[in-house]
MARVOMI-754349 format. One record per atom (N, C-alpha, C): residue number from 1; residue in three letters; z, x, y. Coordinates in pm, 1 decimal, decimal comma. Layout:
% MARVOMI-754349
+-----+--------+----------+----------+----------+
! num ! residu !       zz !       xx !       yy !
+-----+--------+----------+----------+----------+
! NUM !    ALA !        Z !        X !        Y !
...
+-----+--------+----------+----------+----------+
% end
This chain:
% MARVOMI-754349
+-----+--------+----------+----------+----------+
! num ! residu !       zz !       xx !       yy !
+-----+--------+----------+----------+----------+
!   1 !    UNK !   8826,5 !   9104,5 !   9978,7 !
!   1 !    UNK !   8912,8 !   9196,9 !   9910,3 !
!   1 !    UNK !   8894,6 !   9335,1 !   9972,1 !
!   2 !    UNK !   9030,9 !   9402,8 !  10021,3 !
!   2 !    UNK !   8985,5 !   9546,9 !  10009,3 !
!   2 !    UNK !   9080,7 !   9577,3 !   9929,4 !
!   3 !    UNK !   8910,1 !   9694,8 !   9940,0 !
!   3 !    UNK !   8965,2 !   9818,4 !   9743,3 !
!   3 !    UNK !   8975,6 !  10007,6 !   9825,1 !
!   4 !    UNK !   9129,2 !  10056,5 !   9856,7 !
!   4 !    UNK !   9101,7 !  10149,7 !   9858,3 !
!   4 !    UNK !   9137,2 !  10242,3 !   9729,5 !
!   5 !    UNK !   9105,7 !  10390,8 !   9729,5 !
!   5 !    UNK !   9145,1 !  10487,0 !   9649,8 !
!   5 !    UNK !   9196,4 !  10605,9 !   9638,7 !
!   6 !    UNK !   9322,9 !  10651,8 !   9556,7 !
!   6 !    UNK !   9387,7 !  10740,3 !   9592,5 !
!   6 !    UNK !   9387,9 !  10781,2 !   9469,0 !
!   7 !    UNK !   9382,6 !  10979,7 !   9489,9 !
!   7 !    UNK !   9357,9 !  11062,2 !   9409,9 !
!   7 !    UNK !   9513,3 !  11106,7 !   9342,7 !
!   8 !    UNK !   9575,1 !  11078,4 !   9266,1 !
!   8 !    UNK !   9725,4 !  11104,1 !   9209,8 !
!   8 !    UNK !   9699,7 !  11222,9 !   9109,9 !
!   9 !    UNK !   9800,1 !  11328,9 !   9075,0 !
!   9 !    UNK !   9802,5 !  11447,6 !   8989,8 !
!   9 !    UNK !   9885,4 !  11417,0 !   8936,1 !
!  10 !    UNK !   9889,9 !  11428,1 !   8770,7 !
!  10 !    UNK !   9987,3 !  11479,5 !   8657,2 !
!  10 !    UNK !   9966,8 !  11552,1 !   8605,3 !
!  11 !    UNK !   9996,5 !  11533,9 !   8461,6 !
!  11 !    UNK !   9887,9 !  11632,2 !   8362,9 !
!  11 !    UNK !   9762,1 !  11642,8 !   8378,8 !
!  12 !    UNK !   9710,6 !  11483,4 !   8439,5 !
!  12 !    UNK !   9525,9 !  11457,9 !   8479,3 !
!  12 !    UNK !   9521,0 !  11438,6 !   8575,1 !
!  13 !    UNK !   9402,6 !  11467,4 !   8628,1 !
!  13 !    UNK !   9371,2 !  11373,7 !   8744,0 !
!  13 !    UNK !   9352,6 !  11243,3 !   8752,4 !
!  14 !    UNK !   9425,9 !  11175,6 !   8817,1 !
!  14 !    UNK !   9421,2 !  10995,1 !   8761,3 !
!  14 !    UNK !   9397,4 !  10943,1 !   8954,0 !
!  15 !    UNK !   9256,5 !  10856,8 !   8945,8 !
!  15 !    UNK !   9248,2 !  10821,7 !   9038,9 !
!  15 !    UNK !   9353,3 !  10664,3 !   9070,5 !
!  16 !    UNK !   9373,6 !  10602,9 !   9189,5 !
!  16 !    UNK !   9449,7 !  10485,8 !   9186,5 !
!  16 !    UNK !   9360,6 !  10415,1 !   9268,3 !
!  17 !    UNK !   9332,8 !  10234,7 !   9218,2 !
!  17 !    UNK !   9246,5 !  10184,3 !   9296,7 !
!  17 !    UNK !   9356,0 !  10041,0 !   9339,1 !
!  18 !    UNK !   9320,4 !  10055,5 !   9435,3 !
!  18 !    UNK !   9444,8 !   9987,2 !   9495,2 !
!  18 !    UNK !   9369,5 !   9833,2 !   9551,4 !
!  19 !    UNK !   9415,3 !   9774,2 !   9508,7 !
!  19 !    UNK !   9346,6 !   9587,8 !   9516,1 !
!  19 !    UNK !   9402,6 !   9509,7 !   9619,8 !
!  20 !    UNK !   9363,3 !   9476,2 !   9725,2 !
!  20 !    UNK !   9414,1 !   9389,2 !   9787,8 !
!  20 !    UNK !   9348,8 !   9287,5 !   9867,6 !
!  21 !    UNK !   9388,0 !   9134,0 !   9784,0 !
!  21 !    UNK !   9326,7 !   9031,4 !   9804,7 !
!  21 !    UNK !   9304,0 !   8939,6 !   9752,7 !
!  22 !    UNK !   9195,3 !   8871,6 !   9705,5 !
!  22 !    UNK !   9132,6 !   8820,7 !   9571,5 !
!  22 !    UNK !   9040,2 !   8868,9 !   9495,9 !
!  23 !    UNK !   9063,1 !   8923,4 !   9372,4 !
!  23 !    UNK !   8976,8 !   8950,5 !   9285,6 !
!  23 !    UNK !   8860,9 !   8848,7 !   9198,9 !
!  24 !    UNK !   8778,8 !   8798,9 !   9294,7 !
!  24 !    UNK !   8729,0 !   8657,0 !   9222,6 !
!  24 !    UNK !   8553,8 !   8687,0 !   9259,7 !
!  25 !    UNK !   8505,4 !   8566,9 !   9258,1 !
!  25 !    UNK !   8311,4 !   8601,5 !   9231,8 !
!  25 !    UNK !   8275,7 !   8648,9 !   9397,9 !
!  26 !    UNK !   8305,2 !   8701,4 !   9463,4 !
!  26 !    UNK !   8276,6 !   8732,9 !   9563,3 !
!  26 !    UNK !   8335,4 !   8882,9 !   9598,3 !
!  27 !    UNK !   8445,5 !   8928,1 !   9526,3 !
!  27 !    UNK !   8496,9 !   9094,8 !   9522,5 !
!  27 !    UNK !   8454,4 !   9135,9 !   9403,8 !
!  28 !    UNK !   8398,8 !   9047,8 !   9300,6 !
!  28 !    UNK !   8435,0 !   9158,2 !   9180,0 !
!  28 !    UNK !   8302,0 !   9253,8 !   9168,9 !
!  29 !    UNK !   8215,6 !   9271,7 !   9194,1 !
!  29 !    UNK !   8093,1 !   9382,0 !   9186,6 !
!  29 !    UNK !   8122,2 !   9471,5 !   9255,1 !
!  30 !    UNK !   8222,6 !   9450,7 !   9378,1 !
!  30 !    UNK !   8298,4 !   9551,5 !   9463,0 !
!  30 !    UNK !   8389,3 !   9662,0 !   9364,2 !
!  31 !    UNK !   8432,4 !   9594,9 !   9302,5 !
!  31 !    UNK !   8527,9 !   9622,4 !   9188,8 !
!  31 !    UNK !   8464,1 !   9767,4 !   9129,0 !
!  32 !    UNK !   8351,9 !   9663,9 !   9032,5 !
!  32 !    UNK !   8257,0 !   9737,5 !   8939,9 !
!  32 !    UNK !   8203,6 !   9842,3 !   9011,6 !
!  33 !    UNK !   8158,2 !   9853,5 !   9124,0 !
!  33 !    UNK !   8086,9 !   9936,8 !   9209,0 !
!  33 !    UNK !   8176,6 !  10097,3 !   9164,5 !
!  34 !    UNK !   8299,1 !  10033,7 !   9256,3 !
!  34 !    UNK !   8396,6 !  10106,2 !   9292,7 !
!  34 !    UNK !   8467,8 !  10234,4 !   9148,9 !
!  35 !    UNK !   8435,0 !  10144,8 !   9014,9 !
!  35 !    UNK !   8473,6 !  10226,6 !   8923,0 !
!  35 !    UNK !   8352,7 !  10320,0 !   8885,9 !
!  36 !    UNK !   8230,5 !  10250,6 !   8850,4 !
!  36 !    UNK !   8107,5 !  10295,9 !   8856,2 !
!  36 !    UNK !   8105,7 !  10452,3 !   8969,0 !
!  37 !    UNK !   8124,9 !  10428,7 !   9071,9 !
!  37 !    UNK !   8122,1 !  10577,1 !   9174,1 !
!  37 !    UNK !   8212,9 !  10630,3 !   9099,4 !
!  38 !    UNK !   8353,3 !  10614,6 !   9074,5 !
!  38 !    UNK !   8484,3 !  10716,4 !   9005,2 !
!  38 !    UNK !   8410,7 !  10785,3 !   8853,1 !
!  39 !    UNK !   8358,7 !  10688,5 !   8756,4 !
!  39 !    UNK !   8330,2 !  10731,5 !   8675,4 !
!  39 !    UNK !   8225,1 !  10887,3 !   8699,6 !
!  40 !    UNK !   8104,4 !  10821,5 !   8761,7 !
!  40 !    UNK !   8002,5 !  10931,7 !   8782,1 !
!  40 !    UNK !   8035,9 !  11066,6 !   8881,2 !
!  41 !    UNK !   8199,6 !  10997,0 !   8938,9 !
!  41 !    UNK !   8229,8 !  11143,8 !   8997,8 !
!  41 !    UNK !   8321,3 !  11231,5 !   8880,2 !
!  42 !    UNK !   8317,2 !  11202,7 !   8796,4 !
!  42 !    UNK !   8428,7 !  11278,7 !   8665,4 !
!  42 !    UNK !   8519,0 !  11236,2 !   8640,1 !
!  43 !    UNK !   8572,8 !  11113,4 !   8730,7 !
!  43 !    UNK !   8774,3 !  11058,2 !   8691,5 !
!  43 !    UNK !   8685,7 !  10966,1 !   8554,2 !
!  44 !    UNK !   8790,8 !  10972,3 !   8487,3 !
!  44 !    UNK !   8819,6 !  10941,2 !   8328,3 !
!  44 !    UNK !   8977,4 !  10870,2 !   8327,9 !
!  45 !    UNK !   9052,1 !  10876,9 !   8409,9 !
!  45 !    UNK !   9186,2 !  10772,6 !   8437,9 !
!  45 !    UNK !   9203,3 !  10719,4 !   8496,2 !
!  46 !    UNK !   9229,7 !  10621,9 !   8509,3 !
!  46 !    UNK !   9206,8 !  10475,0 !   8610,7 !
!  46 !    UNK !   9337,1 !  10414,2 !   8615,0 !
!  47 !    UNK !   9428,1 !  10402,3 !   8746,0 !
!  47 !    UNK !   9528,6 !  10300,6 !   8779,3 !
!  47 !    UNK !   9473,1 !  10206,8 !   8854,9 !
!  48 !    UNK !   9527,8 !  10061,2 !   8829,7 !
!  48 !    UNK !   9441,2 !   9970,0 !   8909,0 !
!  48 !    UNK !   9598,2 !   9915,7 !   8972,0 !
!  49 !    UNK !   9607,1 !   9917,2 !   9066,7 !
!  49 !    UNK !   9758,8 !   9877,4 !   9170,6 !
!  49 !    UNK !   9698,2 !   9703,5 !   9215,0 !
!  50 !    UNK !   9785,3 !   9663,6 !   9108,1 !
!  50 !    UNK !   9774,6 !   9501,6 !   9166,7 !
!  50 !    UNK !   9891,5 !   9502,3 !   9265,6 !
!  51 !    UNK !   9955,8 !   9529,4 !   9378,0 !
!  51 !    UNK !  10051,7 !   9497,6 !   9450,0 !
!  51 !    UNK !  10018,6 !   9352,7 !   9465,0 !
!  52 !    UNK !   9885,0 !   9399,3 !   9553,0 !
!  52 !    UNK !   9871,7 !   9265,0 !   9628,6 !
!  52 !    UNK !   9747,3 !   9215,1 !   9652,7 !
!  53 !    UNK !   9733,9 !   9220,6 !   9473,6 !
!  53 !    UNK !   9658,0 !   9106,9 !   9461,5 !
!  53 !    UNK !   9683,6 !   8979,5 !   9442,3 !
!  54 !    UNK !   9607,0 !   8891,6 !   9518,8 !
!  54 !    UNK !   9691,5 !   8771,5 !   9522,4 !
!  54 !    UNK !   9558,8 !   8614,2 !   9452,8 !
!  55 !    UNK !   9495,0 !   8718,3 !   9368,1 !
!  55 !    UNK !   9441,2 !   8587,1 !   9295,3 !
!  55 !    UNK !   9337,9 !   8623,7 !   9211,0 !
!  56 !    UNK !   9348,2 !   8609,6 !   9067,6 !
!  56 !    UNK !   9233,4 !   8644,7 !   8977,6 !
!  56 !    UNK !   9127,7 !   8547,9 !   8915,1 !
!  57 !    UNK !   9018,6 !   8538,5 !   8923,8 !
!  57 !    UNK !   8977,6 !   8451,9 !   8871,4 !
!  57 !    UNK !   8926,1 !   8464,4 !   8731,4 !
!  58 !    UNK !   8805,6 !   8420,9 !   8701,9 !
!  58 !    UNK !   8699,1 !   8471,3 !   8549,1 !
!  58 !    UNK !   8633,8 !   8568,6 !   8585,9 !
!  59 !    UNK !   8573,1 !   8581,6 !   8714,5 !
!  59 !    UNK !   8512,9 !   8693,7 !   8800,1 !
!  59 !    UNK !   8551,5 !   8839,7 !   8769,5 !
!  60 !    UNK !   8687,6 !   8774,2 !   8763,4 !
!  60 !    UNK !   8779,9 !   8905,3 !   8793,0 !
!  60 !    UNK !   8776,8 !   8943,1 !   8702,6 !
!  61 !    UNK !   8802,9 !   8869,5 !   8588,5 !
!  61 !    UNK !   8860,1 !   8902,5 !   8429,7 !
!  61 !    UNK !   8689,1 !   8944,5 !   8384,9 !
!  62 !    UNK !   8583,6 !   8937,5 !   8411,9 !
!  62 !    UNK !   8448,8 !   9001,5 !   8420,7 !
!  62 !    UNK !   8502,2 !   9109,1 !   8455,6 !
!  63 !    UNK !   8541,1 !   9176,6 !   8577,4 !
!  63 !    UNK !   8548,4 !   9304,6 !   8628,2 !
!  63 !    UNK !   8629,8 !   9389,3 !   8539,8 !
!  64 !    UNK !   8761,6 !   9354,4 !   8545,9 !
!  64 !    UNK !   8868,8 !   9434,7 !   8455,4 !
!  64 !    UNK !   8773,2 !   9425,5 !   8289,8 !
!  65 !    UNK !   8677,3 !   9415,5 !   8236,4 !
!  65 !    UNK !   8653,2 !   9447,0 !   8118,9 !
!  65 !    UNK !   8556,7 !   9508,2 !   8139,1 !
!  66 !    UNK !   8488,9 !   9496,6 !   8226,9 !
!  66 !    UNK !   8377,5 !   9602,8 !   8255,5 !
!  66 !    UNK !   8439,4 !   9714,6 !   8312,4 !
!  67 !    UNK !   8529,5 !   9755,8 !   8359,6 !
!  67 !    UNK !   8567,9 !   9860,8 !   8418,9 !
!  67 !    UNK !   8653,1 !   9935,5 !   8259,4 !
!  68 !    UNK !   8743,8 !   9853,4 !   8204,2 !
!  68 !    UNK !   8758,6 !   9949,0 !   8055,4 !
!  68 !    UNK !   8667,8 !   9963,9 !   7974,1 !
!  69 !    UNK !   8561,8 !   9871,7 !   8010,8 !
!  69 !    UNK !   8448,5 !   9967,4 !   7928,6 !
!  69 !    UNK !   8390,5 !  10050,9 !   7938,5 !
!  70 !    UNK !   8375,5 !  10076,7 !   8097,7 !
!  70 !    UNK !   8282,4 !  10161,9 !   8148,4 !
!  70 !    UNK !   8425,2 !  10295,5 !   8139,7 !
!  71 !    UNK !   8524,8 !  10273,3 !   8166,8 !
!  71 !    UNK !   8634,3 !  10432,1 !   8133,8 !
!  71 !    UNK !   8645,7 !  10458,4 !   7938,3 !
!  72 !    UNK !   8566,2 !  10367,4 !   7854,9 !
!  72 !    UNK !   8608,4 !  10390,8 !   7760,7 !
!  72 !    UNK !   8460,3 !  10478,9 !   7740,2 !
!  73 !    UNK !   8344,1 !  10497,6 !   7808,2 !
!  73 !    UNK !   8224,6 !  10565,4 !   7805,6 !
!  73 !    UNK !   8162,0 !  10443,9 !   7704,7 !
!  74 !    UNK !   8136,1 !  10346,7 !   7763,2 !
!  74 !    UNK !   8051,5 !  10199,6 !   7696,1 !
!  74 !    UNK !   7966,6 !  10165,7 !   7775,1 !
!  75 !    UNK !   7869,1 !  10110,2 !   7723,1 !
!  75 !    UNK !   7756,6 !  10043,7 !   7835,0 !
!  75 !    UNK !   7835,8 !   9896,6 !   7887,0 !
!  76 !    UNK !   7818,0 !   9875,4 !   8027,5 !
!  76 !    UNK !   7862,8 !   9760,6 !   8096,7 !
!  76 !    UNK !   7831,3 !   9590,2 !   8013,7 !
!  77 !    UNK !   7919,7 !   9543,1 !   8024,2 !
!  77 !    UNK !   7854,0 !   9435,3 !   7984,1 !
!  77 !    UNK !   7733,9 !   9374,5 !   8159,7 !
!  78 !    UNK !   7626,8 !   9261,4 !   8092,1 !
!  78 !    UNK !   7550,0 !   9217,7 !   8213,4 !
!  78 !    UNK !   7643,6 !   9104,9 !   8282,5 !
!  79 !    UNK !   7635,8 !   9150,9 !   8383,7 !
!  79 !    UNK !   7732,4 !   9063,5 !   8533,0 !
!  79 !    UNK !   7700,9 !   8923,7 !   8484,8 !
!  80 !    UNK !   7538,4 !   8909,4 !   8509,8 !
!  80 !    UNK !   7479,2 !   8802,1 !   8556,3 !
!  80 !    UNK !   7535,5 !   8733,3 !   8371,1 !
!  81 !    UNK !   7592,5 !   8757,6 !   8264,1 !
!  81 !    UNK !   7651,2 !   8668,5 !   8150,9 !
!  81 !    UNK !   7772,6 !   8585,4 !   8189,9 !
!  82 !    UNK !   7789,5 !   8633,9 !   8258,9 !
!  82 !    UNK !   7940,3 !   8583,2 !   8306,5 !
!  82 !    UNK !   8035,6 !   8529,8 !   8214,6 !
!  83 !    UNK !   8054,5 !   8363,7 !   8175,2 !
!  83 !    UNK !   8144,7 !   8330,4 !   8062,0 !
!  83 !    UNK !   8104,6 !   8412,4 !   7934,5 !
!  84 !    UNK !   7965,4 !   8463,5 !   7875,8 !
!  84 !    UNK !   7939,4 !   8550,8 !   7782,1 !
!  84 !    UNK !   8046,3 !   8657,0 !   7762,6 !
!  85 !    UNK !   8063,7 !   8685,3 !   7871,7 !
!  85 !    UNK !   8139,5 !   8817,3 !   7886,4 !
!  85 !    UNK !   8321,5 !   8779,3 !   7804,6 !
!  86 !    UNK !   8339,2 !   8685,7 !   7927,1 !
!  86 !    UNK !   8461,7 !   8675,1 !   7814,1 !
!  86 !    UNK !   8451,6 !   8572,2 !   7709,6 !
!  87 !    UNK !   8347,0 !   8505,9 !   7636,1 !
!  87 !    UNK !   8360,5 !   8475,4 !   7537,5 !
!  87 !    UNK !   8374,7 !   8606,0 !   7413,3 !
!  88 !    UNK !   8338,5 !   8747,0 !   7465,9 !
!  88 !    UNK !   8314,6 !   8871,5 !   7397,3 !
!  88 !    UNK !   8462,5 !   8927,9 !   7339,6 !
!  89 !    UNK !   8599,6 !   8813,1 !   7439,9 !
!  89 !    UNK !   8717,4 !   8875,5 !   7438,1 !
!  89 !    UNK !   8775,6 !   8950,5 !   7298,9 !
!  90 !    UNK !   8722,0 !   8855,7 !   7185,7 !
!  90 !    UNK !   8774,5 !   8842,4 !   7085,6 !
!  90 !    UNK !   8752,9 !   9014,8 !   7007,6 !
!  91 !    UNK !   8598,7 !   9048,5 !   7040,9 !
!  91 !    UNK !   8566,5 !   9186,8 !   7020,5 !
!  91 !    UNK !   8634,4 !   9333,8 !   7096,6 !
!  92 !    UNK !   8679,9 !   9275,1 !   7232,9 !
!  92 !    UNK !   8736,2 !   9367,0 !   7288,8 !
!  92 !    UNK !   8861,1 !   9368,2 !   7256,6 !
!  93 !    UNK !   8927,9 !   9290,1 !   7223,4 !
!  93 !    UNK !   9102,1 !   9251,8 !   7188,1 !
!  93 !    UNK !   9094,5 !   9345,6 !   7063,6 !
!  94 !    UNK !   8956,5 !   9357,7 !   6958,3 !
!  94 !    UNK !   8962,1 !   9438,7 !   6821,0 !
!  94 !    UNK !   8980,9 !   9611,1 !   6874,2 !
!  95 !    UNK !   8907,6 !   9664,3 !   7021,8 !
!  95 !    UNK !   8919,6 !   9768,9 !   7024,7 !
!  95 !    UNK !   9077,9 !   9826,5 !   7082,6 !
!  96 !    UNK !   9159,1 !   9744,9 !   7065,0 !
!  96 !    UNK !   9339,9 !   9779,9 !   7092,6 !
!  96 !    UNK !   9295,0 !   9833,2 !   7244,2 !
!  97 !    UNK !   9430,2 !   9850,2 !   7283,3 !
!  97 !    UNK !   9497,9 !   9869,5 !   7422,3 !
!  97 !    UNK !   9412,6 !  10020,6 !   7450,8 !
!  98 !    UNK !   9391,6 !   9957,1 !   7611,5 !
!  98 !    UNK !   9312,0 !  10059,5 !   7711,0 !
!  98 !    UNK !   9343,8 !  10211,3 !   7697,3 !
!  99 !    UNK !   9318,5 !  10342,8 !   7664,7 !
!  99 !    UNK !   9390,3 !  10435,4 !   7672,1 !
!  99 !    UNK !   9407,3 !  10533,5 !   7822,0 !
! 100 !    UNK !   9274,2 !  10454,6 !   7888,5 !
! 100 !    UNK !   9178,0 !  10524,0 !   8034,3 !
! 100 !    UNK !   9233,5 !  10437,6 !   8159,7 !
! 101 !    UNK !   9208,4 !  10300,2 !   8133,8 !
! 101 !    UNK !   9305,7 !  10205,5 !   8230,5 !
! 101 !    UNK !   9425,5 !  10154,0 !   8220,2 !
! 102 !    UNK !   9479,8 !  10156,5 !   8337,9 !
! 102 !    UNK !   9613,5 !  10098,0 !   8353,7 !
! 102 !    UNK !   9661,3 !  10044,3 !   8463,9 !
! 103 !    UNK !   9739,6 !   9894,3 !   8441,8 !
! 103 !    UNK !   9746,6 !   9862,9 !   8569,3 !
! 103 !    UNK !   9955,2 !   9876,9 !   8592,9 !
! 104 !    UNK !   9915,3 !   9832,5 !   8699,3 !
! 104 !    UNK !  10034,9 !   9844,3 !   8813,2 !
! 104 !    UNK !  10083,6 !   9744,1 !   8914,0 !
! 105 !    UNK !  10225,8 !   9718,7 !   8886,5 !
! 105 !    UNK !  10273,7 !   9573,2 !   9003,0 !
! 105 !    UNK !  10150,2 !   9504,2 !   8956,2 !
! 106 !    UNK !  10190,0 !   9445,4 !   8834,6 !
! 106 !    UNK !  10106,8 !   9290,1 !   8799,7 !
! 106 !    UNK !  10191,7 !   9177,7 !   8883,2 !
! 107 !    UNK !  10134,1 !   9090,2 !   8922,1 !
! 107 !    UNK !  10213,3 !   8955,9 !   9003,0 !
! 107 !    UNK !  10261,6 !   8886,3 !   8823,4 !
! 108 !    UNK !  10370,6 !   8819,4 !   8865,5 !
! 108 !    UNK !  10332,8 !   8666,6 !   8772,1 !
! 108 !    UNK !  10234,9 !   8596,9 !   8748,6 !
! 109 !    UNK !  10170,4 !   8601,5 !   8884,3 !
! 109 !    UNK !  10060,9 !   8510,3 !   8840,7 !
! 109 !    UNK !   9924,2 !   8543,5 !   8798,7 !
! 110 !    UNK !   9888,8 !   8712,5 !   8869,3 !
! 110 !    UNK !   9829,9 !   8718,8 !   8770,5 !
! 110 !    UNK !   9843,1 !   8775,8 !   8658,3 !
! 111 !    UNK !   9961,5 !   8804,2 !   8568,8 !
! 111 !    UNK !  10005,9 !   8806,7 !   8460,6 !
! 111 !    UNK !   9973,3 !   8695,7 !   8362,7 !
! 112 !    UNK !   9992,9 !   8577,6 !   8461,3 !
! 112 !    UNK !   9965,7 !   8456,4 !   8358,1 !
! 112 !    UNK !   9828,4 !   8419,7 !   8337,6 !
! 113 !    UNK !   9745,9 !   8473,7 !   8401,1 !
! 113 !    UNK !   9622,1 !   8461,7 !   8439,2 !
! 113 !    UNK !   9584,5 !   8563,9 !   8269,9 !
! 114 !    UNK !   9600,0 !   8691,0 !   8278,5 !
! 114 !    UNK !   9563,4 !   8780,7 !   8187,8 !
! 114 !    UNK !   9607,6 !   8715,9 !   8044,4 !
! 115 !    UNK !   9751,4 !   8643,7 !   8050,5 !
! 115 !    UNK !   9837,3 !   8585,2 !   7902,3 !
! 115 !    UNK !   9718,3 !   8482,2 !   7917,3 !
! 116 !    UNK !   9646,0 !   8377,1 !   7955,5 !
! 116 !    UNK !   9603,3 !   8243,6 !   7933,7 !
! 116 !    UNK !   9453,7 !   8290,2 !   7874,5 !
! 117 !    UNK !   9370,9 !   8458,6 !   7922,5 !
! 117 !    UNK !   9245,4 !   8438,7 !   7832,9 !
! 117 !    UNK !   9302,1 !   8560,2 !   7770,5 !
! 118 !    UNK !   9422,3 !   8587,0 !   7674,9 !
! 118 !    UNK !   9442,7 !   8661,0 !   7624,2 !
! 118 !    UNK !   9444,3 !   8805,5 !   7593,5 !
! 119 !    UNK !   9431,8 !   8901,2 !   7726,2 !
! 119 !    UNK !   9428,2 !   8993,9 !   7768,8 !
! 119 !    UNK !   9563,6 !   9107,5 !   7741,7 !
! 120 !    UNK !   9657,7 !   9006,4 !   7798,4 !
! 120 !    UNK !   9777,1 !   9044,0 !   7869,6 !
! 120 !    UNK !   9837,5 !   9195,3 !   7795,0 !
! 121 !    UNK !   9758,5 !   9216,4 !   7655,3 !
! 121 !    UNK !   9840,7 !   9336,7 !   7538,8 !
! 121 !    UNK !   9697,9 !   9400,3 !   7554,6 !
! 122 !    UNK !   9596,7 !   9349,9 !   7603,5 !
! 122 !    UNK !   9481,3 !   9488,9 !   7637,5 !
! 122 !    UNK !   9504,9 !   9599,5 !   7704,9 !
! 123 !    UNK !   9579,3 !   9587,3 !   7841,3 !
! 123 !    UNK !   9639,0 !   9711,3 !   7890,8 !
! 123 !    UNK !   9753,8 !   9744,7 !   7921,8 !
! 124 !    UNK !   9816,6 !   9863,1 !   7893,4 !
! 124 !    UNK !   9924,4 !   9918,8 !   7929,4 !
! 124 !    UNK !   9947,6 !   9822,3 !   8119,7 !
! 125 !    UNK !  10155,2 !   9803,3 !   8112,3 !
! 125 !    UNK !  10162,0 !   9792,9 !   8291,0 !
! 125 !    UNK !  10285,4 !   9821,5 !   8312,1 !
! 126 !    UNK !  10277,0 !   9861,0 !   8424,1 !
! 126 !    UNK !  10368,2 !   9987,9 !   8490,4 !
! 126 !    UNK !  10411,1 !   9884,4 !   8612,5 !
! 127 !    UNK !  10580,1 !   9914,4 !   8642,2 !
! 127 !    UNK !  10622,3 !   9910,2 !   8753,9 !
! 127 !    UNK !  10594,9 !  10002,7 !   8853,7 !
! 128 !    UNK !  10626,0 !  10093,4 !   8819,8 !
! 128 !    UNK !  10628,2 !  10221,1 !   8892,5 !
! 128 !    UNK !  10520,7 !  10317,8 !   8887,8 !
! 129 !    UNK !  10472,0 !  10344,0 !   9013,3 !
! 129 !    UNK !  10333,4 !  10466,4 !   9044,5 !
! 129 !    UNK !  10377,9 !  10561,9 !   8949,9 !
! 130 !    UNK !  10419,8 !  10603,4 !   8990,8 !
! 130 !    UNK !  10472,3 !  10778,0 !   8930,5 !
! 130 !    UNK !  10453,1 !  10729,0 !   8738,4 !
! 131 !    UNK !  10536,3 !  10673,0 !   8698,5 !
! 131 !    UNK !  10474,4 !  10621,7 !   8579,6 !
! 131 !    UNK !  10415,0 !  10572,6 !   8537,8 !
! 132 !    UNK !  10326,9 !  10511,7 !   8571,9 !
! 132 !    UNK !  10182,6 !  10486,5 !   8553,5 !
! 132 !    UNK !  10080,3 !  10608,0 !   8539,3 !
! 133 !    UNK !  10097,3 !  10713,1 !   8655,6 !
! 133 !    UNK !  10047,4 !  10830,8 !   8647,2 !
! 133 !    UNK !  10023,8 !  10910,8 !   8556,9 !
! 134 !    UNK !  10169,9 !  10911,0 !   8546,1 !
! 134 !    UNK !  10239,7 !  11003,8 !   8385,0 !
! 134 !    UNK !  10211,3 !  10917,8 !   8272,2 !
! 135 !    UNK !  10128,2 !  10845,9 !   8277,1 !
! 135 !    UNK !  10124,5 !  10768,0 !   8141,0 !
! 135 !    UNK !  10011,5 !  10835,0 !   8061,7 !
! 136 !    UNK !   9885,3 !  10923,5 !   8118,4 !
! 136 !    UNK !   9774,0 !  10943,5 !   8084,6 !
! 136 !    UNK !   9813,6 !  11126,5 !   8011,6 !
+-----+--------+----------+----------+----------+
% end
């Protein structure tokens, strides 16, 4: 997977992390890494640009909840729980839709990926950069 990042201006500063590849047990700590540095540099808004991503796994769906947790100022869940993590879904689905993350150009598939462990109304998604931006 490469993960680059681009610094976008609105009202906030909203960084954009741009995905391209597979998001599965071999990118996703890349992932985590990657928000982990944004956080401790001060970004507090997060676009995640699925253009082209082209495959999510449980890995993944590990990453994307650790990364709204870590923008919601939460302690990480532990990597090494793995299915723990999203067996946790049910608690995170109670804290409503992301206000810090947001994604962008979801595929179908992985749309269906997010609808099948019940995600899909956790975060705001945007066609369009510019609105996505302006969403924060």
């Amino acid at each position: 997977m490469i993960i680059t990042v681009t610094q976008e201006q609105s009202s906030e500063s909203v960084a954009v992390i741009h995905l391209d590849g597979k998001l599965d047990s071999n990118s996703y700590l890349k992932l985590i890494d990657e928000g982990k540095n944004l956080f401790s540099g001060g970004v507090r808004h997060l676009v995640l640009d699925m253009t082209k991503l082209t495959y999510l796994s449980s890995a993944g769906i590990v990453a994307l909840l650790n990364i709204a947790r870590l923008f919601r100022g939460e302690s990480l869940y532990d990597i090494e729980a793995g299915w723990n993590t999203i067996r946790s879904l049910d608690r995170e689905r109670g804290g409503g839709m992301q206000k810090n993350v947001k994604l962008l150009n979801v595929t179908p598939e992985v749309h269906s990926v997010l609808d099948m462990v019940g995600i899909v109304d956790f975060f705001e998604m945007y066609a369009v950069p510019a609105e996505a931006v302006a969403s924060f």
